[in-house]
TORPA-4810 file (N, C-alpha, C, O; in nm, 3 decimals):
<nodes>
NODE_1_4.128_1.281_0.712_4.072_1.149_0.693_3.996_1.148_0.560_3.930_1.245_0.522_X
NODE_2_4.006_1.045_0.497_3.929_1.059_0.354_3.809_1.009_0.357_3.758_0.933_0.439_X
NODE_3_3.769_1.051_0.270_3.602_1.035_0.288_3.547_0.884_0.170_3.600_0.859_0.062_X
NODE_4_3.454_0.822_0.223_3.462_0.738_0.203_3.310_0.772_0.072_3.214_0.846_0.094_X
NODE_5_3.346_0.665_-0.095_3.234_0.725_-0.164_3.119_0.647_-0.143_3.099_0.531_-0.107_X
NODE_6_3.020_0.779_-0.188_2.856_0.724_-0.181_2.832_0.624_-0.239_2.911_0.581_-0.324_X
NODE_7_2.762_0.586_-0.221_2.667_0.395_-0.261_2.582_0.487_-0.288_2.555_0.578_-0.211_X
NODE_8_2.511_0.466_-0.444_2.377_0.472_-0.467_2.240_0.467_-0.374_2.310_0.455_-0.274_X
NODE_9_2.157_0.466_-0.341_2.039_0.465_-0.308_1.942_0.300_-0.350_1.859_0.300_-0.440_X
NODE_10_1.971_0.186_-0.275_1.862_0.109_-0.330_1.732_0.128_-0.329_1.668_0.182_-0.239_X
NODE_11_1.678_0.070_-0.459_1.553_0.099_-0.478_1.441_0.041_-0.303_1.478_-0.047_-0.225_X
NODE_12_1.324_0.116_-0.291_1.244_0.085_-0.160_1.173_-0.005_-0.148_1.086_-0.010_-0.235_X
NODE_13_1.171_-0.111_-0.049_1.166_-0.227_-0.053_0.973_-0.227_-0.027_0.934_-0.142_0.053_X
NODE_14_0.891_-0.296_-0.075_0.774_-0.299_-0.064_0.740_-0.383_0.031_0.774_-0.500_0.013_X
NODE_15_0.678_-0.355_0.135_0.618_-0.424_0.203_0.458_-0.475_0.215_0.378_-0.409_0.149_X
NODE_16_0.409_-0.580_0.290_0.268_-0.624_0.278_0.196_-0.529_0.359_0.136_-0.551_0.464_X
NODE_17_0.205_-0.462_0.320_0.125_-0.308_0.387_-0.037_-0.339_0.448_-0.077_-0.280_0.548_X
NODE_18_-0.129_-0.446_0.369_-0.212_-0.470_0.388_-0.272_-0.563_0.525_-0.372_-0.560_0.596_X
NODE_19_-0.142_-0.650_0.515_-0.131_-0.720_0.626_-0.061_-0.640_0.756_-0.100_-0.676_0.868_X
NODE_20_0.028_-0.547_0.750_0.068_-0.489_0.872_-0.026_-0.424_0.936_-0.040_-0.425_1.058_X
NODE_21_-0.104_-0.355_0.845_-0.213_-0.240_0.900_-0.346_-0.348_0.930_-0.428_-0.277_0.989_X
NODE_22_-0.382_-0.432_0.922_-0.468_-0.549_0.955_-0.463_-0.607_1.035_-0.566_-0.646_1.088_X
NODE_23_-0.312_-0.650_1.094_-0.268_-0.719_1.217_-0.265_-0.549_1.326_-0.291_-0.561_1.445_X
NODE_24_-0.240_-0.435_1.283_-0.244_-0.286_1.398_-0.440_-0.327_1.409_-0.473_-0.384_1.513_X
NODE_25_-0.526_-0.303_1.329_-0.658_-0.333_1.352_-0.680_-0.396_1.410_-0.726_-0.351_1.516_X
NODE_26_-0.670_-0.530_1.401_-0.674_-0.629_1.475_-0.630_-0.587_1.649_-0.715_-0.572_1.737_X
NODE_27_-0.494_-0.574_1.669_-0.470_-0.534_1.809_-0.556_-0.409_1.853_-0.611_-0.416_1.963_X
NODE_28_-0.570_-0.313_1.787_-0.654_-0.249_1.848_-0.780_-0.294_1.919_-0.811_-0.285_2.038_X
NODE_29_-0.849_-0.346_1.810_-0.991_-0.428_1.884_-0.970_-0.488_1.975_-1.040_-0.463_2.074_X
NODE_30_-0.848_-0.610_1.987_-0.887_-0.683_2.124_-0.829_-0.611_2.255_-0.829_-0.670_2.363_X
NODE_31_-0.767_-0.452_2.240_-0.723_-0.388_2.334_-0.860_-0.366_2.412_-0.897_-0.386_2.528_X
NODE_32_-0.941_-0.297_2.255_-1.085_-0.283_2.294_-1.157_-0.355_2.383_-1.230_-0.305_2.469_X
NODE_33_-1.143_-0.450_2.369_-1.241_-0.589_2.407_-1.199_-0.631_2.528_-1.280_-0.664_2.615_X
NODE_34_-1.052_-0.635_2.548_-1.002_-0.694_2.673_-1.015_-0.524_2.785_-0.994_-0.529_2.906_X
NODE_35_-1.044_-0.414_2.727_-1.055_-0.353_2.793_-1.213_-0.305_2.873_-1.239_-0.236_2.971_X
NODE_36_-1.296_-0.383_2.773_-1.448_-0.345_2.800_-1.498_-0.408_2.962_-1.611_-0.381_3.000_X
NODE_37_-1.427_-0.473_3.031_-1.476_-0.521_3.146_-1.420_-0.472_3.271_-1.439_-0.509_3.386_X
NODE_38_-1.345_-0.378_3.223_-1.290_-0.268_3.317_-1.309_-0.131_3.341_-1.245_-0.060_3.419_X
NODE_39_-1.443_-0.084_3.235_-1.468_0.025_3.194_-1.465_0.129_3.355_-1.399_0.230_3.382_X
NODE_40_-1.575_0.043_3.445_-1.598_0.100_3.572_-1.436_0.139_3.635_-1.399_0.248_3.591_X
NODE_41_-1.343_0.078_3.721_-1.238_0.075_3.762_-1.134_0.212_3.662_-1.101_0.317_3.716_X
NODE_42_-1.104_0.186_3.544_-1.066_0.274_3.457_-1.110_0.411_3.473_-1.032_0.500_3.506_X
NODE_43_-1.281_0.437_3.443_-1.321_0.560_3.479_-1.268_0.605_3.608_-1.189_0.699_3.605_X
NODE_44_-1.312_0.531_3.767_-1.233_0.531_3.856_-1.110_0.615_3.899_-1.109_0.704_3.984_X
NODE_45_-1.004_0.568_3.821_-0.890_0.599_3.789_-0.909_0.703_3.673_-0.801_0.687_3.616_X
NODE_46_-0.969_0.791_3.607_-0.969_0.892_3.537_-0.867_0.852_3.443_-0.759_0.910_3.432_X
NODE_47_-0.907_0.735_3.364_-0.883_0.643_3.213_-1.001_0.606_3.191_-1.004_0.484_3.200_X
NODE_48_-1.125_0.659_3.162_-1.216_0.580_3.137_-1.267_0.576_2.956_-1.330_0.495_2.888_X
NODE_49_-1.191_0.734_2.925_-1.179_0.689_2.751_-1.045_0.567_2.708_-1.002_0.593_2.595_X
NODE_50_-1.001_0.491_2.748_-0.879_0.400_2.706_-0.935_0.318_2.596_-0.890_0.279_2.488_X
NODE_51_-1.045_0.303_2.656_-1.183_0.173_2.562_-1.196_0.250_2.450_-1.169_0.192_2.345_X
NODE_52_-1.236_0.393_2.440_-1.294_0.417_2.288_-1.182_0.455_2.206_-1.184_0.435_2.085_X
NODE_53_-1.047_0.530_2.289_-0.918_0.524_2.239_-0.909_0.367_2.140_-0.932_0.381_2.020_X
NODE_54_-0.887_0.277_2.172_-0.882_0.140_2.091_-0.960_0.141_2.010_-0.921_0.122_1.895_X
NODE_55_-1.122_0.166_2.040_-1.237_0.159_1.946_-1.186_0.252_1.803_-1.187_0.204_1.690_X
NODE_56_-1.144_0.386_1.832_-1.122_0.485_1.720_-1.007_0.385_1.670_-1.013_0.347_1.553_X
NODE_57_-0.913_0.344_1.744_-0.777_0.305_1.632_-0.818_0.177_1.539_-0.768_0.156_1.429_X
NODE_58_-0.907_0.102_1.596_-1.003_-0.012_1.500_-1.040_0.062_1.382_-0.997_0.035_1.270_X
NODE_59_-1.126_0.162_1.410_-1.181_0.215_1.331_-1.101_0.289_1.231_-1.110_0.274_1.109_X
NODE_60_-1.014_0.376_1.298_-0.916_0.423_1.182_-0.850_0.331_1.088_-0.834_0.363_0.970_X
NODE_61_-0.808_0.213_1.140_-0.748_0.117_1.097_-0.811_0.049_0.939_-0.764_0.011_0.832_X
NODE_62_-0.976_0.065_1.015_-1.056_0.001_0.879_-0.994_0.090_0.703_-0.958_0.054_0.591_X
NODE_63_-1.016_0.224_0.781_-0.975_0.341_0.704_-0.863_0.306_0.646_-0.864_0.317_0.524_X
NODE_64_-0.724_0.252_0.719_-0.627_0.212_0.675_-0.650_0.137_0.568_-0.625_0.170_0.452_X
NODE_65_-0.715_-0.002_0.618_-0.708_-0.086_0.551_-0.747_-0.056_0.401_-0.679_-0.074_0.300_X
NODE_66_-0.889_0.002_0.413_-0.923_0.056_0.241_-0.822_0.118_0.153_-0.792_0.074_0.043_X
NODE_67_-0.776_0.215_0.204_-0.639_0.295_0.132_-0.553_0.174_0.166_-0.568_0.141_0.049_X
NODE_68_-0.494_0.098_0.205_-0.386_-0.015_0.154_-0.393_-0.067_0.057_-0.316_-0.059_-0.038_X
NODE_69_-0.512_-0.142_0.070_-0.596_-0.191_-0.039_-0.625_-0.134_-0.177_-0.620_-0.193_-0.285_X
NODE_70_-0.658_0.001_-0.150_-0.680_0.077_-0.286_-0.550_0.129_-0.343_-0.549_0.148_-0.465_X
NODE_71_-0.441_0.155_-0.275_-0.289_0.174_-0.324_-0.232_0.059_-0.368_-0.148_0.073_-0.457_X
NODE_72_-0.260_-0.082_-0.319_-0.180_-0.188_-0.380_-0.272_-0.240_-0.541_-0.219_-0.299_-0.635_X
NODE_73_-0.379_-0.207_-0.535_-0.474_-0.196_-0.649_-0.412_-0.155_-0.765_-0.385_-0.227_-0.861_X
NODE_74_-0.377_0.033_-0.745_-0.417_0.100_-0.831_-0.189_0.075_-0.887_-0.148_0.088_-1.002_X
NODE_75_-0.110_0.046_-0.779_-0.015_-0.007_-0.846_0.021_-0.116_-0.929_0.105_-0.118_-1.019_X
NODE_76_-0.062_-0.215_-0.884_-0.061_-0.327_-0.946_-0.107_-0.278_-1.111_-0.037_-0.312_-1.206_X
NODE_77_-0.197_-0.219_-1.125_-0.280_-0.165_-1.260_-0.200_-0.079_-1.359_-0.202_-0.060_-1.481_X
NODE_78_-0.130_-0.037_-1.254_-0.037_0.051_-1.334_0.111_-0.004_-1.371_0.185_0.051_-1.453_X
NODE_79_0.132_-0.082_-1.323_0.251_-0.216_-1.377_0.185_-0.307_-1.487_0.248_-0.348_-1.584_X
NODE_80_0.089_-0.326_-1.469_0.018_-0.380_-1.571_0.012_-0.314_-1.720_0.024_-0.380_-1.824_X
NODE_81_-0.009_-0.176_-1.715_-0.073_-0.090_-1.793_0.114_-0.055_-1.884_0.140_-0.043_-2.003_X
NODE_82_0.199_-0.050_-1.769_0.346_-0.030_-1.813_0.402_-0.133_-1.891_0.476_-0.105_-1.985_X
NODE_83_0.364_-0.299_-1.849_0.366_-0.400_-1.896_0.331_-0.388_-2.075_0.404_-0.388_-2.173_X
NODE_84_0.201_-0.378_-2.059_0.111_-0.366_-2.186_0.213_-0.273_-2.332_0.247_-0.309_-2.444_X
NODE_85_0.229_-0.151_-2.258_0.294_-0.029_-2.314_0.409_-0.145_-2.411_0.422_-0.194_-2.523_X
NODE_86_0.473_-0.143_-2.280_0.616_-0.205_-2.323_0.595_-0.342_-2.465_0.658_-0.369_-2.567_X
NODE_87_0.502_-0.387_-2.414_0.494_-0.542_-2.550_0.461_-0.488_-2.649_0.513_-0.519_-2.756_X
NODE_88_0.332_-0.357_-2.638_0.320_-0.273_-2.734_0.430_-0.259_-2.840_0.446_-0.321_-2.945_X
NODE_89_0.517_-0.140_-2.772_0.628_-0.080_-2.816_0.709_-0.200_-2.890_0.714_-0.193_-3.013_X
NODE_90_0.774_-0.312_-2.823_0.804_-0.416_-2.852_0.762_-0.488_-2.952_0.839_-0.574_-2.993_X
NODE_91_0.654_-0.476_-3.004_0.562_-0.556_-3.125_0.584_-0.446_-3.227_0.606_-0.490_-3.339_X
NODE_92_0.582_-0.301_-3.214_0.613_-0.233_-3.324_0.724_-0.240_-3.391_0.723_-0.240_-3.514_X
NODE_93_0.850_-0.246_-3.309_0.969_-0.266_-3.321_0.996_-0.379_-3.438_1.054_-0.359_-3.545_X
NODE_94_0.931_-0.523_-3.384_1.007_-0.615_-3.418_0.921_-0.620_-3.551_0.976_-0.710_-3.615_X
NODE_95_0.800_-0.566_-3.640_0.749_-0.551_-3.714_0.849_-0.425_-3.785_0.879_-0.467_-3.897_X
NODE_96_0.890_-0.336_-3.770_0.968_-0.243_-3.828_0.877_-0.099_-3.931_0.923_-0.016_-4.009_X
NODE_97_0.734_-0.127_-3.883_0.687_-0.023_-3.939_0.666_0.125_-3.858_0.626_0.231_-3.907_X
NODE_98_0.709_0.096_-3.706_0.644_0.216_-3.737_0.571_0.293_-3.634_0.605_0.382_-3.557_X
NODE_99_0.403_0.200_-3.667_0.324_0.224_-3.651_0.239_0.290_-3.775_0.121_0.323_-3.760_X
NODE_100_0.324_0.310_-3.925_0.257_0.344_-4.019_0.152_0.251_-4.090_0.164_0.129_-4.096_X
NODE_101_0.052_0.322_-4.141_-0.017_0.253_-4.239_0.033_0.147_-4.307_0.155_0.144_-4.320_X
NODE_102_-0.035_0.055_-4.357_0.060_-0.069_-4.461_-0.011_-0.028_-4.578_0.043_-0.062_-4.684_X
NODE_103_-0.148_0.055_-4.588_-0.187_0.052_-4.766_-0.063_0.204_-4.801_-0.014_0.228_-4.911_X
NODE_104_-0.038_0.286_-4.669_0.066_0.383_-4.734_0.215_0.357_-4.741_0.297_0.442_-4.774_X
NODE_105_0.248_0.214_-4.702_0.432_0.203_-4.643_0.435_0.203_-4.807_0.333_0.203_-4.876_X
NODE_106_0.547_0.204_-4.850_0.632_0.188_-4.925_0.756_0.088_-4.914_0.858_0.121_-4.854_X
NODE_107_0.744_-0.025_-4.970_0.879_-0.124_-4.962_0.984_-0.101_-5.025_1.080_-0.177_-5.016_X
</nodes>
């Protein structure tokens, strides 16, 4: 049977990372919350950490959230910074010097 050829690799699709991990926070807490009036019954039943289980994933979540936040930051800055480069480069070009001196060019 012949083998069928590879397809490239598309590039990885970006997602709103900030918002997924915000809406996981979010559910955590009200697991929290809807779980706080059952604490007694739960213990009971030997589940009585389920409540701070949720509490930590809130909390981790916050954690999330900062590193989302600080990764969509520091990419954005750096597309920016690639941006810049590029018009740079681009402005030298269409000037044709260089980047040399103009009291040393020679015409």
């Amino acid at each position: 049977m012949p083998k069928t050829p590879l397809h490239p690799s598309p590039p990885p699709l970006e997602a709103n990372d900030v918002a997924i991990v915000g809406g996981g926070t979010v559910l955590w807490f009200v697991a929290f919350l809807a779980l706080l009036p059952f604490r007694g019954t739960l213990a009971d039943h030997g589940h009585g950490n389920w409540p701070w289980i949720c509490l930590a994933g809130a909390g981790l979540g916050l954690i999330g959230l900062w590193y989302c936040r600080s990764r969509r930051d520091a990419i954005a800055r750096s597309r920016a910074a690639e941006a810049a480069a590029a018009e740079r480069t681009a402005g030298e070009r269409s000037t044709g010097d260089n980047g040399a001196d103009p009291a040393t060019r020679s015409d």
